[in-house]
TORTOR-827722 format. One line per field, with one value per residue (C-alpha): x, y, z. Coordinates in nm, 2 decimals, decimal comma. Layout:
BEGIN
X <- X_...
Y <- Y_...
Z <- Z_...
***
This chain:
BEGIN
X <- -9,87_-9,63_-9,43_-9,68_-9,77_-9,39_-9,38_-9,69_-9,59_-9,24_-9,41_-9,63_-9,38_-9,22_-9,53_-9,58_-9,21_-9,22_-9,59_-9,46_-9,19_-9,44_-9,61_-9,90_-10,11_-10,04_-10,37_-10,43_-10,15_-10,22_-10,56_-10,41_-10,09_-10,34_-10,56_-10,25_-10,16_-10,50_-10,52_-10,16_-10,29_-10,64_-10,79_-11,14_-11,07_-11,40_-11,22_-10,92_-11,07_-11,28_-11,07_-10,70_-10,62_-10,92_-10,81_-10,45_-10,53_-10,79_-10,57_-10,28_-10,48_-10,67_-10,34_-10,14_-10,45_-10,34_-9,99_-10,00_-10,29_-10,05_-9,75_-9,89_-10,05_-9,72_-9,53_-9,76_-9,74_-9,36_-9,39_-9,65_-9,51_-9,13_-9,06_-8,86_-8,73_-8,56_-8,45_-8,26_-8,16_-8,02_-7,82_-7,68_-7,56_-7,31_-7,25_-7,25_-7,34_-7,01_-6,89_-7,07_-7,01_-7,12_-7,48_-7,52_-7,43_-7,69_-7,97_-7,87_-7,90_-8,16_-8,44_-8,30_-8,36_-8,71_-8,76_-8,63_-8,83_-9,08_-9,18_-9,33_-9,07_-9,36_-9,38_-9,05_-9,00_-9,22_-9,06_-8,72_-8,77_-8,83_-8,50_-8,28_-8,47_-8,24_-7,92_-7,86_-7,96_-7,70_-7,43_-7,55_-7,55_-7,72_-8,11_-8,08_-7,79_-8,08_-8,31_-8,03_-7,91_-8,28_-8,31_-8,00_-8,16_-8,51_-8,50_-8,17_-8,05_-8,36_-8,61_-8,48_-8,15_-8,13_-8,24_-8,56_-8,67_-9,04_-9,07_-9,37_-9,09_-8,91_-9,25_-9,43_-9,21_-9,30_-9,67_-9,52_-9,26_-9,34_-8,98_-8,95_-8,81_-8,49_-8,39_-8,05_-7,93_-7,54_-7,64_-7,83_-7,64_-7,31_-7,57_-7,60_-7,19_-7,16_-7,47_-7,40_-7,01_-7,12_-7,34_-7,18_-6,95_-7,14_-7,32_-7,01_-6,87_-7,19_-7,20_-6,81_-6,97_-7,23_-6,93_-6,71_-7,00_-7,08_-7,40_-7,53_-7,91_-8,03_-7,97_-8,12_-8,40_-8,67_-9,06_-8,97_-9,36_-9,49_-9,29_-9,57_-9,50_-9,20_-9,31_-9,16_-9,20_-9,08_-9,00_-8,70_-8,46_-8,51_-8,87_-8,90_-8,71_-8,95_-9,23_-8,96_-8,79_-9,10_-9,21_-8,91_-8,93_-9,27_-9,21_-8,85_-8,85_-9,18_-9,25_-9,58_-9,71_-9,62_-10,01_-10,02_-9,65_-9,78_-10,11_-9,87_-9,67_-9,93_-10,09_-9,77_-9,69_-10,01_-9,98_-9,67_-9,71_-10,06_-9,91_-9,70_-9,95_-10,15_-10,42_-10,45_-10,70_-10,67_-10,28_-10,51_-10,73_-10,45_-10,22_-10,52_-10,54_-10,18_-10,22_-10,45_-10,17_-9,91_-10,11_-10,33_-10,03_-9,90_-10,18_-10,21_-9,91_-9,97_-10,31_-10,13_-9,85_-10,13_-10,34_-9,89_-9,87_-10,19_-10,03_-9,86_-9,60_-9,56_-9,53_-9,28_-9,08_-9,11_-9,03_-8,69_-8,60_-8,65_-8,42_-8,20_-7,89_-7,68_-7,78_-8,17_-8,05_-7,93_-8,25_-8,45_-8,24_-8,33_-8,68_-8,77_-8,59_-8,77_-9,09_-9,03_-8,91_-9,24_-9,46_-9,25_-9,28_-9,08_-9,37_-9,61_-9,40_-9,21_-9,60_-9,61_-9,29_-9,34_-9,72_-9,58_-9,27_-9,23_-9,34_-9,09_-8,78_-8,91_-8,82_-8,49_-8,35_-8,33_-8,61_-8,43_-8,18_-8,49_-8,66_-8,36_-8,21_-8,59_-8,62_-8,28_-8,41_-8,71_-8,51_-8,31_-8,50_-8,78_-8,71_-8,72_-8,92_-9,26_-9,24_-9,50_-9,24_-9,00_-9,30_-9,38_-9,05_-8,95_-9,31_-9,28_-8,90_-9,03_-8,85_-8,93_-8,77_-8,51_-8,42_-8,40_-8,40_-8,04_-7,95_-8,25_-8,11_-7,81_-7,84_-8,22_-8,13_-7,73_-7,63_-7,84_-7,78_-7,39_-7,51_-7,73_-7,38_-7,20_-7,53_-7,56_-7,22_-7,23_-7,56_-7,34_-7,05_-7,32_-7,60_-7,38
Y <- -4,51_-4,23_-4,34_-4,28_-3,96_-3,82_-3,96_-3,79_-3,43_-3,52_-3,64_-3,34_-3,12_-3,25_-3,24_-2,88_-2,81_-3,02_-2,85_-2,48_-2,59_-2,66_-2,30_-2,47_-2,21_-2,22_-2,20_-2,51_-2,71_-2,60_-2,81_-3,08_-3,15_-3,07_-3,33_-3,57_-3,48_-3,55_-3,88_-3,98_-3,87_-4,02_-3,67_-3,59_-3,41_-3,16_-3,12_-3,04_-2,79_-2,60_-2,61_-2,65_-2,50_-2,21_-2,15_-2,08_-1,89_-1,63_-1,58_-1,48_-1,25_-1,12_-1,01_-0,88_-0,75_-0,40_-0,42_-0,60_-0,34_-0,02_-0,17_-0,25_0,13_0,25_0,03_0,16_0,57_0,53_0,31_0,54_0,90_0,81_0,84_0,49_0,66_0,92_0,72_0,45_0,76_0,92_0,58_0,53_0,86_0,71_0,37_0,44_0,23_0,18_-0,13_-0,47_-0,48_-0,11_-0,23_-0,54_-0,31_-0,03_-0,22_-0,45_-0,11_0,06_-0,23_-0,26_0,10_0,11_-0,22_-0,09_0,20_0,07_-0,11_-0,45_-0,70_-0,89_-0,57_-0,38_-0,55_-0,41_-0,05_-0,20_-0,39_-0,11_0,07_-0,27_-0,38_-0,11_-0,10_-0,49_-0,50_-0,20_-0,40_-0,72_-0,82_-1,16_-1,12_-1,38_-1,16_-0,94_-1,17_-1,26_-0,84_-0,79_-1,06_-0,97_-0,65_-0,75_-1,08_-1,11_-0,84_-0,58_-0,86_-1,04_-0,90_-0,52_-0,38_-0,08_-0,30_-0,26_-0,56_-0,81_-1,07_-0,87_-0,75_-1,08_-1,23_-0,85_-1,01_-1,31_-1,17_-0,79_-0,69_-0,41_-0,36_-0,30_-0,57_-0,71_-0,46_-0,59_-0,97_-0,84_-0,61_-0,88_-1,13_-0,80_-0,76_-1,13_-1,21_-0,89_-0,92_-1,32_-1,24_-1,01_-1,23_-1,54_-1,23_-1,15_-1,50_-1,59_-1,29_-1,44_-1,80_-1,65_-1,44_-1,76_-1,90_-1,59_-1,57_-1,22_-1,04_-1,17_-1,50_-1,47_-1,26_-1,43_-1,33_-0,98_-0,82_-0,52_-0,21_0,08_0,38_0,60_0,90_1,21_1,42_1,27_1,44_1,57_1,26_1,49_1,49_1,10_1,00_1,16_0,92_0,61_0,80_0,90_0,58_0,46_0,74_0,65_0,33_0,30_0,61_0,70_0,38_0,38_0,02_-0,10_-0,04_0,27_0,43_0,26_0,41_0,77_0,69_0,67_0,96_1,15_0,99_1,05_1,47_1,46_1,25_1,39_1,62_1,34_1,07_1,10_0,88_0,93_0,68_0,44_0,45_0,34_0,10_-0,09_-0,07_-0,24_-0,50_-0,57_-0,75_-1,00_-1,24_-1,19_-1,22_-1,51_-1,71_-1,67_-1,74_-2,05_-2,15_-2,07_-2,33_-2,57_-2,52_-2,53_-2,87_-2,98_-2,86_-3,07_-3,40_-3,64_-3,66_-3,24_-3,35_-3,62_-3,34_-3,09_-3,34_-3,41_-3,05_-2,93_-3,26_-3,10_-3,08_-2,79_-2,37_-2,33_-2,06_-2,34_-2,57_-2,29_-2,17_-2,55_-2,55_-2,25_-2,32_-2,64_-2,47_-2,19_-2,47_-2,71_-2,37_-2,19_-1,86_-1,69_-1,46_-1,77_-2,04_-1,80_-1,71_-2,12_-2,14_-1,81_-1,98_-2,34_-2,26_-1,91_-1,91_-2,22_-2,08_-1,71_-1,93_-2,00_-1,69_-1,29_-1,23_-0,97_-1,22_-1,45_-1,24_-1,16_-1,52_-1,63_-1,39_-1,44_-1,80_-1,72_-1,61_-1,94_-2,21_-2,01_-1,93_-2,27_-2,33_-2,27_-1,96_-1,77_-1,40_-1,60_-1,71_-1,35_-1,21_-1,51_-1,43_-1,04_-1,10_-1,31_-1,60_-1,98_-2,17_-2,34_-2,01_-1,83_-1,97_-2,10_-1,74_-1,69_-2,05_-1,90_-1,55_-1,64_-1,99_-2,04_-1,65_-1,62_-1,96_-1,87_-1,57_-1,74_-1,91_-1,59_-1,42_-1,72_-1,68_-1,30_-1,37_-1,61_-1,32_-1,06_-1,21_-1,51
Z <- 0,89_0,97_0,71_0,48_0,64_0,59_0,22_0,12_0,24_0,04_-0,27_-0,25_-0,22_-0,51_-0,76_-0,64_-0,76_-1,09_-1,17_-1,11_-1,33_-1,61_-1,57_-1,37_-1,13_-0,79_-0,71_-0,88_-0,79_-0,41_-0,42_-0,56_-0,36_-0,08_-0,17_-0,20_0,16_0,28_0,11_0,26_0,60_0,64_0,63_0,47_0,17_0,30_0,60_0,41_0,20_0,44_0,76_0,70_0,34_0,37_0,73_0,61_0,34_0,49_0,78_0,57_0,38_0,75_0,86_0,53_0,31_0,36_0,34_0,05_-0,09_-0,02_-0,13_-0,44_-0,50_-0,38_-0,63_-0,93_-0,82_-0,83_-1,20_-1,38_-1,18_-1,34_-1,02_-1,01_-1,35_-1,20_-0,90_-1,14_-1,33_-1,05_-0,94_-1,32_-1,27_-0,99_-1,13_-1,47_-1,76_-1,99_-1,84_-1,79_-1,38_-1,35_-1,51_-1,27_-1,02_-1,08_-1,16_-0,83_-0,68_-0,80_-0,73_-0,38_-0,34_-0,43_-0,24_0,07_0,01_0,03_-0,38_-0,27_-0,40_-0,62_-0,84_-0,84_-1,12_-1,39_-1,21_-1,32_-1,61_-1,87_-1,78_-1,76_-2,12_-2,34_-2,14_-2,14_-2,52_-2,60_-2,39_-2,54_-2,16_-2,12_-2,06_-1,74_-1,59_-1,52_-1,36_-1,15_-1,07_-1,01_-0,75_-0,57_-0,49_-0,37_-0,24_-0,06_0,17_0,13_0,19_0,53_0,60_0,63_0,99_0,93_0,62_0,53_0,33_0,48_0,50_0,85_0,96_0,99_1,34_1,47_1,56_1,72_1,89_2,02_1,83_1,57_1,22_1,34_1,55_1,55_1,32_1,33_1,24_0,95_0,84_0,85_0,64_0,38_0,38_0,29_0,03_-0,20_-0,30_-0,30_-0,54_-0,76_-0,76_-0,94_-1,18_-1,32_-1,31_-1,50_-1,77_-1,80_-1,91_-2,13_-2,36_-2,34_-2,57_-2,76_-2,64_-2,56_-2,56_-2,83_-2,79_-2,47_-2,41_-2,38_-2,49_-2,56_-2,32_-2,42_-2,21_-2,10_-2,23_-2,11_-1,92_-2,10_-1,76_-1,46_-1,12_-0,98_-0,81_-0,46_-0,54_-0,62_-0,29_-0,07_-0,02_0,05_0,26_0,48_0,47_0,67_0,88_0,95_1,01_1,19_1,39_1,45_1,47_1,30_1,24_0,87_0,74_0,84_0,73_0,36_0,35_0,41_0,21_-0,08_0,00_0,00_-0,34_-0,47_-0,39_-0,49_-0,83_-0,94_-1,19_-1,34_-1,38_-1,68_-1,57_-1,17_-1,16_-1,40_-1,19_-0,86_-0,98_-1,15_-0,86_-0,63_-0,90_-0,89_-0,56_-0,63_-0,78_-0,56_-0,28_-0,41_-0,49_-0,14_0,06_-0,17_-0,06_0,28_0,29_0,13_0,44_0,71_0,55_0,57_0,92_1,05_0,95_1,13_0,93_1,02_1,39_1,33_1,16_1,44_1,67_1,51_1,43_1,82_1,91_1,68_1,97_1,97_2,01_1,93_1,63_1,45_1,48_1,39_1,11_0,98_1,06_0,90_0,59_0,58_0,62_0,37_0,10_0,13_0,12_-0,15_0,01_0,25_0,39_0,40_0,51_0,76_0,90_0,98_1,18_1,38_1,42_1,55_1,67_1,74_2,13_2,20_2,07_2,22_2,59_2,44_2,25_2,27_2,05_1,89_1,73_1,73_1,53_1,25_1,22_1,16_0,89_0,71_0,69_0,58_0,23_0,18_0,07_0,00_-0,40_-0,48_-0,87_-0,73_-0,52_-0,63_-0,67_-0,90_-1,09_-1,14_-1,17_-1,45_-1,64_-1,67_-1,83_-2,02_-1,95_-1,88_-1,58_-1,76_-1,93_-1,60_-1,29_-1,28_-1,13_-0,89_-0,75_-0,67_-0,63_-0,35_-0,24_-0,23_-0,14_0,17_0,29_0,31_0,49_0,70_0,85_0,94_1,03_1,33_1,37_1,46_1,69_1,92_1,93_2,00_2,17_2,32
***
């Protein structure tokens, strides 16, 4: 019987995988894989439904509502203001845009500065999108090459990696653990060192492959969406830094909690912005909108982890990850990647291990390096087909799976796996 109980989480997992693939809603696909899981395990599908899954789901949103409600009004001020305009104006201006590299480079750049400021990682893409769209046509720079840059700035080291980050994904082991933002700022910061020339790296590597066959933006661009408007007026680069810049003020010094230096932080962008937006509240409204997917798909993700994590086939393994022998970093390192991969989200799946695991390595490890190895796990596995931010990010550049998920692979799964290795590495030097 546990067998069975192991064999339906796996072929669960793999229908959710093989569905996302297929452009199938996560919300859907959650119930049914669910279902599955129940069925394998002898669990009442009402039981299922109303305890496991929708226990799952409302907690996630119960504890990340809000951040994921400011971050998305943030994201949308900065969009509609041109205030991610003159940011990414402000960074070409350093990098330039004559040669190929320089491009990867800035737009790697400029959507990991508006994600570490603060840009929810689910949206910073339709902030980036529209100033990438003309550039990589000009160079007749592949269209995926930007899915990949894009990535490399907001789901690597800005999501998990960098110390102070505000992204939900180093915020969530905060509840578990009583750490802060910043915690083991040299392991992160040697993950960061490793994942971006790593990934730079395979871009160019990849743009290389893509001349050899003479194929260029044309060829590859995907379902061409509609770009908003530009915004003719846009504030100063000073200007547009501000509210990012408080926020991690707010946040890392002050040390306001997250939901509070966000709700700031859009008030400050609001008074700032007003005078650029040209609708101020059709600018709100749409920004509160713009969290129902992303956090939808996540907490979908998240039931279907908890009806997972009441199995027996969950316990059996648990039970084989703790044996793992060896330093607890490395088990954990496993088990959260494990989790984050059958969940397909790293906030979601990263929730579940700090939930079932969380107080038993917390016995075993400084929570500080607890807190950062657990995170820079978190953004391994996690970006496998049906996580529900590459399902988004693929959509809005218009481009199916097979079109574009080769570099998100690398770029979200391989990258911060090698820099999971020297991050662990650095925690035994440091923390012993």
């Amino acid at each position: 019987m546990e067998i069975v109980s192991v064999i339906g989480v796996v072929v669960a997992l793999t229908l959710l995988i093989i569905l996302a693939l297929r452009g199938f809603n996560l919300l859907i696909i959650s119930l049914i894989v669910s279902a599955i899981v129940a069925f394998t395990n002898n669990i009442q599908i009402n039981q299922m439904l109303t305890e496991s899954y929708i226990g799952g789901f409302i907690s996630f949103v119960g504890k990340y509502f809000l951040i994921f409600l400011f971050g998305a009004i943030f994201g949308k001020i900065m969009e509609d203001s041109g205030a991610a305009t003159s940011i990414a104006r402000g960074i070409l201006k350093v990098t330039g845009s004559k040669s190929r590299i320089s491009v990867i480079i800035a737009i790697m750049l400029i959507t990991a500065a508006l994600t570490y400021g603060g840009v929810s990682l689910f949206v910073v893409v339709f902030a980036v999108m529209p100033i990438a769209r003309p550039i990589f046509k000009e160079m007749n720079i592949p269209w995926p090459i930007f899915v990949g840059a894009s990535f490399l700035g907001s789901g690597t080291f800005t999501m998990t990696m960098l110390p102070g980050s505000p992204q939900i994904q180093n915020l969530i082991p905060i509840n578990y653990l009583g750490t802060t933002a910043t915690a083991a700022p040299i392991v992160g910061i040697v993950a960061t060192i490793v994942v971006i020339p790593f990934g730079l790296w395979w871009l160019y590597r990849e743009d290389k492959k893509y001349q050899a066959k003479n194929l260029g933006y044309e060829e590859t661009k995907g379902i061409v969406t509609q770009l908003s408007e530009g915004n003719n007026r846009i504030p100063h680069f000073l200007l547009s830094i501000i509210p990012s810049a408080t926020l991690l003020l707010f946040l890392n010094v002050i040390k306001f909690s997250i939901e509070v230096s966000l709700a700031l932080a859009v008030i400050i962008a609001g008074v700032l912005f007003f005078k650029f937006l040209k609708e101020p509240m059709k600018t709100f409204n749409t920004g509160a909108m713009n969290v129902a997917s992303p956090i939808l798909n996540t907490s979908a993700v998240v039931g279907f982890g908890s009806v997972v994590a009441a199995t027996n086939g969950f316990e059996i393994m648990k039970t084989a990850i703790l044996d793992i022998p060896g330093n607890p970093l490395i088990s954990l390192a496993i088990a959260t990647n494990i989790i984050v991969g059958i969940t397909g989200s790293a906030s979601g799946g990263l929730g579940i291990a700090m939930e079932a695991l969380g107080e038993h390595y917390a016995n075993l490890v400084n929570p500080e390096v607890l807190h950062r190895i657990a995170a820079i796990s978190s953004g391994g596995l996690d970006s496998l087909p049906h996580n529900g931010a590459v399902v988004t990010g693929l959509t809005v550049a218009g481009l199916t799976h097979k079109e574009g998920y080769r570099p998100v692979f690398w770029i979200c799964c391989v990258a911060p796996l090698i820099a999971l290795i020297f991050a662990i590495f650095a925690a035994f030097l440091i923390y012993g």
